[in-house]
C-alpha positions, 0 to 999 in steps of 0.5 A: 185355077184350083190347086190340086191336092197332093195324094201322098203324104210329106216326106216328113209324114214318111219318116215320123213313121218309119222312125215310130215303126222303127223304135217299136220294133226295138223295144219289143226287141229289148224286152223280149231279150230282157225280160221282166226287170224286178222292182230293184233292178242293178245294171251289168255290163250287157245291158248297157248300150252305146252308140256316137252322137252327132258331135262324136261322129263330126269329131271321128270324121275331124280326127281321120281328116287329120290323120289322113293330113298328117299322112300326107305332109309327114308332120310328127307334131300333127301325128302326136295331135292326131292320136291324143284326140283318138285317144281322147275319144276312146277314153271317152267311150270306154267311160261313157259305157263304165258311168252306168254300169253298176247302177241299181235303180228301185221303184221309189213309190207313186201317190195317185192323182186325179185324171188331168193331172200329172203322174210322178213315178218315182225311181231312185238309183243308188251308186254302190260304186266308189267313183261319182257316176256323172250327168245321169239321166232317165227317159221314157217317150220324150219325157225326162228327168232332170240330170244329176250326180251320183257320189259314192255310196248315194242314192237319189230318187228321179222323177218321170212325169206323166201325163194322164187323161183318164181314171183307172191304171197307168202303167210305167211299163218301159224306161231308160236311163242314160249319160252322155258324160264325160265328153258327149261324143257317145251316148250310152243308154240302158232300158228297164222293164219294170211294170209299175202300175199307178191308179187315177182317180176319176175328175172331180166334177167342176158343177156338181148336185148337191150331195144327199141329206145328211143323217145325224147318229148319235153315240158315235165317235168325236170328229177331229174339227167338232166340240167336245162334250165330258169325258167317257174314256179311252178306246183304240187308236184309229187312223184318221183320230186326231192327235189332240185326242191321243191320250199321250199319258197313258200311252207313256205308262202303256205304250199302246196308242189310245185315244179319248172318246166323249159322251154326248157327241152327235156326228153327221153321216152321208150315203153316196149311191151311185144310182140315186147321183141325177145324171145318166153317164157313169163318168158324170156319175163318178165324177160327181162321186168323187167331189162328194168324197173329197168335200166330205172328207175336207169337213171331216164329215162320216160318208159312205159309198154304194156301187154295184157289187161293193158297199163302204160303211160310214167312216172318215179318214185318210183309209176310207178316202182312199178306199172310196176313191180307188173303187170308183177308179176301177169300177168298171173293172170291178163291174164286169 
């Protein structure tokens, strides 16, 4: 005999639901309370919320229980037990909620990362407070930073990791910091609203066609991993020079960085054009982009990039690596 399939979902299903519905709400309502946070943001008192966790509730029920036994049998001994443990709970209330107040927490800075690896946005919170703040934490959707102490007057930086799928913008736009010191009986929380914004670059292509030809111009400036011919002079430090060819004297007499240039140095430059890459999908295309750049950039080759509506010249360096690879990260942003 078949079994017939349920129509409903599980109770399960319900309550993952209900509890997602749930929290949406509440962090549209506390933003629109909020607001938009600044990038260094300092915690004050109306921000912090608090509420029991499970152990402070079972540890409510046992002190009322004993209360209401002490009641019953008039015992003074029970009564002094009784209120030293509500005691200790109010204690721990108020300093649960006291161990975050004061804190001001700032966006630490963020280093791209190709999409399929994880995003490591960086917060740091600084104590300016005299007392140790104790077992603070940072949160974000199931997503956690590890636990640490705040002594007086120190700052440290809390990583969030996430993950990422896709190249273009990822935003860090909601966050929490949390403590359950001193006991664990209550949790206090605050969030933050920051908006940071991080960029993905696109996947670097497993396969990939080989690159265009390389074109030899002559005349142009020494490679770092190239040998050098005589000696032509000093021009301006540029980024991506070598440090070898920092001319460290001259920069003793003058202070100003400049680096040796040599006559007779041949180097090798490519031209990455979107539309001549031999496949159809713009993410192939794109991502064969990238792995150009970056094994271009690895051999400290001159490489340049045409897209549509935007055009790098020839260059090497950290600069242009950079440039390159944000382009194609927002290209089709830029395309509309």
């Amino acid at each position: 005999m078949s079994s017939i399939p349920w129509p409903f979902p599980s109770a399960g299903t319900i309550l993952g639901s209900l509890r997602a519905g749930t929290a949406a709400r509440i962090g549209r309502w506390a933003r629109d309370r909020q607001g938009t946070d600044p990038a260094t943001t300092k915690l004050r008192p109306g921000r912090v919320y608090i509420l029991p966790t499970g152990v402070g509730i079972v540890f409510a029920i046992m002190a009322f229980a004993m209360l209401l036994g002490s009641m019953n049998y008039n015992n003074n001994l029970s009564f002094v037990l009784t209120f030293i443990l509500i005691g200790v709970g109010f204690v721990s209330m108020h300093q649960c909620q006291r161990n975050l107040v004061g804190l001001e927490l700032t966006f630490a800075g963020i280093e791209p990362v190709f999409a399929g690896q994880t995003m490591r946005f960086g917060i740091a919170v600084t104590n300016h407070s005299r007392n140790t703040r104790h077992g603070i934490r940072l949160y974000r959707e199931g997503i956690e930073s590890d636990v640490q102490d705040l002594q007086p007057g120190e700052s440290k930086v809390f990583v969030l990791p996430v993950s990422t799928e896709h190249r273009g913008w990822i935003s860090l736009d909601r966050f929490g910091i949390r403590t359950l010191f001193p006991f664990e009986l209550f949790r206090s929380w605050a969030w933050l609203h920051m908006d940071i914004n991080a960029l993905v670059y696109p996947r670097p292509a497993t396969d990939p066609p080989l690159p265009p030809p390389t074109t030899l111009a002559h005349g142009h400036r020494q490679h770092d991993a190239r040998g050098e011919e005589d000696f032509a002079g000093l021009r301006k430090y540029q980024e991506g020079d070598s440090p070898r060819h920092v001319a460290w004297k001259a920069y003793a007499r003058s202070g100003q960085l400049l680096s040796k240039q040599f006559a007779g140095s041949d180097t090798s430059s490519q031209w990455f054009d979107l539309n001549a890459v031999p496949v159809d999908d713009t993410e192939q295309r794109l991502s064969i982009l990238t792995r150009w750049i970056i094994d271009a950039d690895r051999r400290l080759e001159d490489y340049g990039l045409r897209l549509p509506g935007a055009e790098f010249p020839p260059a090497h360096g950290e600069a242009q690596r950079r440039a390159c690879l944000e382009q194609l990260a927002v290209f089709e942003k830029a395309a509309k």
